[in-house]
SESENU-910718 format. One line per field, with one value per residue (C-alpha): x, y, z; chain. Coordinates in steps of 0.02 Angstrom, whole numbers, plus 50000, padded with zeros to 5 digits. Each point is the difference from the previous one (the first is absolute). Example, Ala and Ser with C-alpha at 12.3 -4.5 7.8 and 13.67 -1.06 7.14 Angstrom:
<pts>
u	50615;50069 $
v	49775;50172 $
w	50390;49967 $
mol	A;A $
</pts>
This chain:
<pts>
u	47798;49945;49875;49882;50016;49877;50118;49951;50070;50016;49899;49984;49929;49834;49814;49959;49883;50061;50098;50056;50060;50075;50020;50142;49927;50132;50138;50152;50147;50063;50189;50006;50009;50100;49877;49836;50077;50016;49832;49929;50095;49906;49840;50003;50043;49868;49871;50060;49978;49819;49994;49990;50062;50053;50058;49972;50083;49948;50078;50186;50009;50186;50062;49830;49887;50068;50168;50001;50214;50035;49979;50117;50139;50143;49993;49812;50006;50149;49888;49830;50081;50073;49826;49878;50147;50009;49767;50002;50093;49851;49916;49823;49900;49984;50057;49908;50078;50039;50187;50082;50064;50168;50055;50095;49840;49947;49931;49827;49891;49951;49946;50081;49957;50107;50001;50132;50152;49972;49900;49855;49932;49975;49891;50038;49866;49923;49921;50104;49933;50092;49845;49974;50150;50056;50144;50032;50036;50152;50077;49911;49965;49815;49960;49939;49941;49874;50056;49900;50046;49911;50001;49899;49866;49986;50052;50087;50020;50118;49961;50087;49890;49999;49936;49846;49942;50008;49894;50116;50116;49863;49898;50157;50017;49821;50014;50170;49928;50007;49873;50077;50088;50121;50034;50157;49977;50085;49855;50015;49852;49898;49819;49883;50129;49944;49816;50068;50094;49855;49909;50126;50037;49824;49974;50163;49921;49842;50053;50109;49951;50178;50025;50104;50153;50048;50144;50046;50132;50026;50066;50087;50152;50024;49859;49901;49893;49951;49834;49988;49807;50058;49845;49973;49838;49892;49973;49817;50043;50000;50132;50067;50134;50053;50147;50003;50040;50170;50035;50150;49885;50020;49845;49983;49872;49981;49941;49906;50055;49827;49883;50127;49943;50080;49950;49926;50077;49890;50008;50019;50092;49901;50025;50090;49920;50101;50051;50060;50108;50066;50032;50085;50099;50073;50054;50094;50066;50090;50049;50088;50092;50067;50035;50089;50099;50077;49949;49992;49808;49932;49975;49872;49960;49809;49903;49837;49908;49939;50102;50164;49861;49957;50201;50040;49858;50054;50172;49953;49899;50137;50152;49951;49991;50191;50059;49915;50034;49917;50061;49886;50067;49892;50019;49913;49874;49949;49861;49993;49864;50118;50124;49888;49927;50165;50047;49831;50022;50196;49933;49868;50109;50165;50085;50188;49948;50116;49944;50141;49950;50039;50019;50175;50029;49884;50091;50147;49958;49919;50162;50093;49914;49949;50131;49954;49808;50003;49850;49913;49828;49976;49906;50011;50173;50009;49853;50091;50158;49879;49987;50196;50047;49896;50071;50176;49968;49927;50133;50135;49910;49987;50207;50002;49908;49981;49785;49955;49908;49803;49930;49812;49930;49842;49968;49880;50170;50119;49897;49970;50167;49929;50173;50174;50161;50120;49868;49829;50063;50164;50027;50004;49840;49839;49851;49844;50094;49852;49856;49874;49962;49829;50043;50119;49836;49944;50137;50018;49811;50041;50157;49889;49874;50112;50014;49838;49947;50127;49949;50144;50019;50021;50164;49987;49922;49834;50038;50151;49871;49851;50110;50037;50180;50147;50166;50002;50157;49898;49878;49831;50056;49880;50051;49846;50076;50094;49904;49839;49880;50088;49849;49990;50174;50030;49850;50110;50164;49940;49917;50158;50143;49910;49893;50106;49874;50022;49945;49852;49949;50006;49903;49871;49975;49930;50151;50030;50117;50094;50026;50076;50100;50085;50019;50060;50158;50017;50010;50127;50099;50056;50063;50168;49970;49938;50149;50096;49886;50007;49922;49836;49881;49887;49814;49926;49972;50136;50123;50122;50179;50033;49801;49999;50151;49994;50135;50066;50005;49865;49889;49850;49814;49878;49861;50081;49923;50143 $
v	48169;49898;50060;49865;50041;50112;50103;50095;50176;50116;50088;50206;50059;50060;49957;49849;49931;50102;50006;50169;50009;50161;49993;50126;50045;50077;50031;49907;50020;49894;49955;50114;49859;50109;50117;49893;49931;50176;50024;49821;50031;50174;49956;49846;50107;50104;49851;49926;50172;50002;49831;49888;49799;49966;50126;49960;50068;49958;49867;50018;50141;49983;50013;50085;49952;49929;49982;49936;49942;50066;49844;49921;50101;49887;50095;49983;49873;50087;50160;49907;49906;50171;50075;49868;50018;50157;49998;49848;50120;50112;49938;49976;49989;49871;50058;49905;50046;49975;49942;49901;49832;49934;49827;49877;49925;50168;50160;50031;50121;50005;50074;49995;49984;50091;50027;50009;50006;49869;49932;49877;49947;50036;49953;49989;50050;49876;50070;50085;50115;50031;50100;50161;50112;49864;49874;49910;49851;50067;50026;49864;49855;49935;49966;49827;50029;50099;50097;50009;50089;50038;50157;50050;49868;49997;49910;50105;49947;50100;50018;50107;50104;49878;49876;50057;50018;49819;49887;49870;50108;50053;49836;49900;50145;49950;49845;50004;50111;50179;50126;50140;50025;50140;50026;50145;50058;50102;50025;50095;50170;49942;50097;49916;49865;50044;49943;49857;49976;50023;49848;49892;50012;50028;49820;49925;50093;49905;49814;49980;50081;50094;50182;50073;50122;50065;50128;50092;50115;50156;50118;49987;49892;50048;49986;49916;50074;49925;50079;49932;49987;49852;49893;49917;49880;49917;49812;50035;50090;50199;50123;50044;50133;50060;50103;50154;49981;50097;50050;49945;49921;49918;49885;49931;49875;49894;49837;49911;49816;49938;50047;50007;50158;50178;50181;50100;50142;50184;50044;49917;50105;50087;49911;50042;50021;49955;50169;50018;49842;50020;50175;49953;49857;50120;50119;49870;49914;50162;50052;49832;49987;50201;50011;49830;50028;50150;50130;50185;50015;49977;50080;49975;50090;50097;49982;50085;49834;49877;49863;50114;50126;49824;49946;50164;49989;49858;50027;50148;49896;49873;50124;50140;50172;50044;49837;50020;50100;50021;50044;50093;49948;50074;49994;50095;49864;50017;50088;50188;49907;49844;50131;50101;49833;49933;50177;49990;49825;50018;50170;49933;49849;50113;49891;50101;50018;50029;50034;49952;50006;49880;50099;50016;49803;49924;50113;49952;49807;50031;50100;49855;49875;50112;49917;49838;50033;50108;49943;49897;50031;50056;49899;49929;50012;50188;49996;49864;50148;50122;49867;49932;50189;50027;49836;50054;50166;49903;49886;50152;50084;49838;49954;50194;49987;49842;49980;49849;50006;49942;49949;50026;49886;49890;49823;50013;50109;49865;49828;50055;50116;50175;50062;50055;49907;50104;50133;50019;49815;50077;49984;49889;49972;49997;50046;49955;49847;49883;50135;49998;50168;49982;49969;50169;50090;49937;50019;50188;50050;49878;50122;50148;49946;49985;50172;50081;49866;50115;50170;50018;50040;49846;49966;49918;50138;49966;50002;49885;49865;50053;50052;49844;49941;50033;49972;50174;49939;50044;50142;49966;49817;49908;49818;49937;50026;49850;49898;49944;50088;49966;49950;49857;49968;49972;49878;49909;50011;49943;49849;49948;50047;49980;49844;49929;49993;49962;50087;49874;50017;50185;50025;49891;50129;50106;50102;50035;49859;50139;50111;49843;49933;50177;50026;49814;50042;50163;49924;49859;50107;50108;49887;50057;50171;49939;49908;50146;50112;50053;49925;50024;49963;49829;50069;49861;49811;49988;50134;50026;49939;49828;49958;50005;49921;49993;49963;50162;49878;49875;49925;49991;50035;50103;49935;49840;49829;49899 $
w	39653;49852;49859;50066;50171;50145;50112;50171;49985;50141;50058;50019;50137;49931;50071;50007;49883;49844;49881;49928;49826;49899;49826;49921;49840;49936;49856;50004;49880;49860;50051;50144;50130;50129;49963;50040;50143;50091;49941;50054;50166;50039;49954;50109;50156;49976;49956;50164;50104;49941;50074;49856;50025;49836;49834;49832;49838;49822;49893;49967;50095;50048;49819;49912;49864;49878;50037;49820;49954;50172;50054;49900;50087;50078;50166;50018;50142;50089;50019;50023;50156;50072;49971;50077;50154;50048;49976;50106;50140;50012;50194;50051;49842;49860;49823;49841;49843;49831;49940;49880;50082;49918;50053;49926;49910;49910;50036;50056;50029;50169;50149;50183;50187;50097;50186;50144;49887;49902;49862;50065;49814;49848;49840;49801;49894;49899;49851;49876;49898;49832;49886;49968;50094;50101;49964;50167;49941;49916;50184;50130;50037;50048;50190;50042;50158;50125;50154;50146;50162;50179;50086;50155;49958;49838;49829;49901;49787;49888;49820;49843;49876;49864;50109;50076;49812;49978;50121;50040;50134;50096;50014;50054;50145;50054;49995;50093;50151;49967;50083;49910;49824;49992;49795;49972;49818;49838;49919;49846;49979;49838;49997;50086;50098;50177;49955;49951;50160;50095;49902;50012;50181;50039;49907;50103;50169;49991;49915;50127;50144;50029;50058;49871;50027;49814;50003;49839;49963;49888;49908;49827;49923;49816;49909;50143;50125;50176;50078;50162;50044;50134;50051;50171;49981;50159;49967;49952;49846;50084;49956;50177;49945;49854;49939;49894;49817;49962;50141;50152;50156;50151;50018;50205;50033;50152;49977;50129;50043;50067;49885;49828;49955;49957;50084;49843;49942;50034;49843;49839;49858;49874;49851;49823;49830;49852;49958;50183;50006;49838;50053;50151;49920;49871;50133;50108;49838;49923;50194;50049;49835;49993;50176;50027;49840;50056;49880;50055;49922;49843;49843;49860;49822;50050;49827;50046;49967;50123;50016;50079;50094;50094;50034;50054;50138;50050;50004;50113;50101;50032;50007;50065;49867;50045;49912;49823;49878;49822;49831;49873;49818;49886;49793;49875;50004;50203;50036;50107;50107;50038;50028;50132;50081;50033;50077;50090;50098;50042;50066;50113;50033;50073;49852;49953;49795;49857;49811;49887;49818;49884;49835;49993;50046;49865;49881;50043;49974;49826;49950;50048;49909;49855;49868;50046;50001;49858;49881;50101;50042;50209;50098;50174;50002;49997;50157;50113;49962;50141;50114;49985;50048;50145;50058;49961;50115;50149;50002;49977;50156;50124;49953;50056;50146;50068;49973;49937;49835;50033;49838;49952;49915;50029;49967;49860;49910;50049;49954;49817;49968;49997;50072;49953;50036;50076;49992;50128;50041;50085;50198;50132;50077;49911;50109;49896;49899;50085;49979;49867;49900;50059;50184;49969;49993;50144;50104;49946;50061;50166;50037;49955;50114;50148;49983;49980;50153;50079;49927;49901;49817;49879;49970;49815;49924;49907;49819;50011;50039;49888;49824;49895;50034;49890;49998;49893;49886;49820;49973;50070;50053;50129;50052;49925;49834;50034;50129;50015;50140;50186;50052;49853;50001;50197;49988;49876;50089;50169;49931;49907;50109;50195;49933;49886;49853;49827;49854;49979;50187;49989;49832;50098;50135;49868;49923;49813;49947;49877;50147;50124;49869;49975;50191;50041;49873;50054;50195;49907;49902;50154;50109;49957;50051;50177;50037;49991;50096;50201;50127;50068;50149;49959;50064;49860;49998;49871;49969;49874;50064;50096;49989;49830;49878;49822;49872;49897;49836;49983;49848;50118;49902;50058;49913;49953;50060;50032 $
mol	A;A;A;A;A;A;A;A;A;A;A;A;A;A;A;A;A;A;A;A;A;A;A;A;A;A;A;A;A;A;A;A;A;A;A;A;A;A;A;A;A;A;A;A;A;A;A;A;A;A;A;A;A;A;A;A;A;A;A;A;A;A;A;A;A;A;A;A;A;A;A;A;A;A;A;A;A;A;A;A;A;A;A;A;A;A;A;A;A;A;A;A;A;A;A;A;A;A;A;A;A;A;A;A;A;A;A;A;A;A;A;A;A;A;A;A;A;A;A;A;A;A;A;A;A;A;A;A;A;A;A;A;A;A;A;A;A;A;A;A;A;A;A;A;A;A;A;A;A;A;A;A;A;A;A;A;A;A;A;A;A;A;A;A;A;A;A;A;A;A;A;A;A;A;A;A;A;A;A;A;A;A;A;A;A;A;A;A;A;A;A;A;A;A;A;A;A;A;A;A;A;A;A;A;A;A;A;A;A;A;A;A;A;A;A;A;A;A;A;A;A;A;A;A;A;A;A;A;A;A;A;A;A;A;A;A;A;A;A;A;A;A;A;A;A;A;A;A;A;A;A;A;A;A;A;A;A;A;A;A;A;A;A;A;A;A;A;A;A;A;A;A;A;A;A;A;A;A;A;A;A;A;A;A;A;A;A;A;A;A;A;A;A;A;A;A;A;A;A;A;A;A;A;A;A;A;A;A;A;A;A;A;A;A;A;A;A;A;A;A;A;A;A;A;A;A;A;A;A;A;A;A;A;A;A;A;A;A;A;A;A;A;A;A;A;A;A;A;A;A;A;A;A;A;A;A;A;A;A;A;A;A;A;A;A;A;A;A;A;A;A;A;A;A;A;A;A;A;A;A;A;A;A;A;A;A;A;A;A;A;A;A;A;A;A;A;A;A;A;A;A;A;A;A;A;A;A;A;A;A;A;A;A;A;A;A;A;A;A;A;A;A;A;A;A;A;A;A;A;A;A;A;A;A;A;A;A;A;A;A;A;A;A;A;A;A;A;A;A;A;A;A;A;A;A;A;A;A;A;A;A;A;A;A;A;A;A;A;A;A;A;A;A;A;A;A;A;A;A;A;A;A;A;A;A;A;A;A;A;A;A;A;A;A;A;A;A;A;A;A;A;A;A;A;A;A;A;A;A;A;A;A;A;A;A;A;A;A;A;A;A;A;A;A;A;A;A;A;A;A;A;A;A;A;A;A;A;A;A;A;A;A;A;A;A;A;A;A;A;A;A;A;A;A;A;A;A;A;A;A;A;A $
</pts>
């Protein structure tokens, strides 16, 4: 059929009247097309068995989310026609998915109709985005026109993510006949998305009268995290069903053709505070990336402090005990508590520990570079020396073992340089790389919690969270020798990297101007070290990575007015 054109599918036998739906809100993988197919193909049997007319899957489902240069491949097509074939053979149910559409005008990404062996429609999204993570227009080509189809007595309209965030798509639908909007998504987890979801298609329900079917996917790609949390609004503006945040769901609701209205879920799921899905969406981030990546486990250096008490939780959490292990490298500088309190948590946590001191190392370096350094006065040079070792040792025992180096750092560390190339910076996946120092705290007493809720003994122990943090590379050393408050200087840092403010805007907001001068240049100066830094799991508005793209060597002024 034609983009423009209303098509009569066939019909399931199912009872008349309704219209039963089943949304797959599920993980699909990047590249693995054979892979989602068998998957797509399963799920669909069982969708039909629990008599639903028509399965959907989430945007792009056949290849994953986002396929980024994948889909520049030369055998693309080839394997997207083989695909959508061997889907289309599946009988008695309708399949709605995502797929990227490769024609002789472009590619596009779209979503397909299929039923009875064949492929009955399909639609081309419309709205590109290409901000923040996204870059869509880099691979398709805009969709010019709406797709409507009927099934069972009722007007069916198609829509892709993007779209149903502009107001455009969904009018033209209206206006064009549908009774019901189905919208298949990627949305990306930021904290605090899925209440804006709600608004927006609570807004869309209402202007336009429309039931609204909004599928989202999940699960983690890189540095991105999907959380699900799929929505399925009545035409007055009522959530009828809503999915679980991080979590693989299959949603069935049965629509009734009469009276354009959904059955209502029993129970509605309890929903997440901030510390929970951030939580959550560091758990699924580190266990998609390790697990799809092929690493045995991971390893990480266990400082005693905070910020790697907090990774190695969560590595736990998302790996399962058996598949981390944790390095003790203590120097004459580290502390017998941070010693104890890293023995403490790995302990409680059924982590495999190792202490490997550092002494012999460090001493090796400054014997090496004594004749050169001779005379000069020490400094940060001879500290960054503690850190470049431990990193030397954890990269000696993953080449050993096959773990995969997890790297501690938070974002606070990483925006204004408080780190050590080729040192703590080491590894290739950085948990915390999006998380605030201050939201480190928080996230350490939510973890705790979980397990006093449960009876259980806290996990971080106390003092790691209460004793002033130090990277413990000089005698007595806190990080507040070198950075202003966390408190004062995440203020600072989420107003100029998350909200894009200038020094004048900021200093307006009440801050010392000395103090957001320093930290601006600090946050400017590093951007060198972050480009050569791991990955890490976006939980923010803007993280560090393909959100945010600065030049290494610029004459740019902080303060200046032109």
């Amino acid at each position: 059929m034609s983009n423009q054109d209303q098509t009569q599918l066939q019909q399931v036998q199912t009872p008349v009247g309704t219209l039963t739906l089943a949304l797959m809100q599920t993980n699909f993988w990047v590249g693995d097309i054979a892979g989602n197919v068998r998957k797509m193909k399963a799920l669909a049997q069982d969708a039909k068995a629990r008599g639903a007319d028509i399965v959907i899957f989430p945007e792009l489902a056949l290849i994953g989310y986002p396929p980024e240069d994948l889909l520049l491949r030369p055998t693309l097509a080839e394997r997207v026609k083989t695909a959508m074939n061997d889907l289309a053979q599946v009988e008695n149910i309708t399949i709605i998915l995502g797929y990227p559409h490769v024609d002789g005008t472009g590619t596009f990404n779209s979503v397909a109709i299929l039923q009875g062996g064949t492929q009955k429609g399909f639609y081309h999204k419309q709205c590109l985005p290409n901000y923040g993570v996204f870059d869509e227009r880099r691979y398709f080509k805009e969709g010019r026109n709406n797709v409507l189809f009927d099934y069972k007595g009722t007007t069916i309209g198609l829509l892709i993510c993007e779209d149903i965030w502009h107001d455009k798509p969904i009018k033209a639908l209206k206006q064009e006949g549908a009774e019901l909007v189905i919208v298949i998504n990627a949305s990306p987890f930021e904290v605090g998305k899925q209440e804006k979801r709600k608004a927006l298609l609570h807004r869309h329900a209402i202007t336009h009268q429309l039931p609204i079917v909004y599928l989202n996917t999940i699960g983690a790609q890189d540095d991105v995290v999907f959380d699900g949390g799929s929505l399925i609004y009545q035409k007055d503006g009522q959530i009828a069903h809503e999915g679980q945040q991080f979590a693989n769901q299959l949603i069935m609701a049965t629509f009734d053709v009469a009276s354009q209205a959904f059955n209502t879920q029993e129970t509605a799921p309890t929903p997440y505070s901030n510390e929970a899905q951030i939580y959550n969406a560091l758990v699924i981030g580190l266990k998609d990336y390790v697990n799809r990546s092929g690493f045995k486990g991971v390893i990480l250096g266990l400082s005693g402090g905070i910020d790697s008490a907090l990774t190695l939780a969560i590595a736990v959490d998302a790996l399962g005990a058996d598949k981390v292990h944790a390095v003790m490298m203590p120097y004459e500088y580290t502390s017998s508590m941070s010693l104890e309190d890293a023995s403490i948590q790995a302990n409680r946590l059924g982590v495999p520990y190792a202490v490997c001191p550092i002494h012999d190392a460090v001493a090796g370096l400054n014997s090496a570079l004594a004749p050169i350094l001779a005379g000069s006065v020490p400094d940060v040079t001879e500290e960054n020396l503690q850190a470049r070792a431990r990193g030397v040792i954890l990269m000696a025992l993953s080449n050993k073992f096959g773990h995969m180096v997890i790297s501690t750092g938070n974002k606070s560390e990483n925006a204004v340089g408080y780190s050590t190339l080729y040192g703590d910076m080491v590894g290739g996946f950085n948990v915390l790389k999006d998380v605030y120092k201050t939201d480190v705290y928080k996230l350490a007493n939510y973890r705790n919690q979980i397990c006093l809720d449960a009876g259980e003994p806290a996990i971080i122990p106390e003092r790691v969270i209460t004793r002033p943090p130090s990277a413990e590379l000089r005698p007595n050393q806190i990080d507040q020798d070198s950075l202003p408050d966390y408190e004062q200087l995440d203020a600072i840092l989420r107003l100029y990297i998350d909200e894009d403010l200038g020094y004048k805007a900021i200093c307006a907001e009440g801050h010392d101007p000395q103090v957001v001068e320093r930290v601006l240049s600090m946050v400017d100066k590093a951007e060198h070290k972050r480009r050569q830094g791991a990955i890490g799991t976006k939980i923010s508005k803007k993280s560090f990575g393909r959100e945010r793209r600065y030049p290494l060597v610029n004459g740019w002024s902080i303060t200046g007015n032109y």
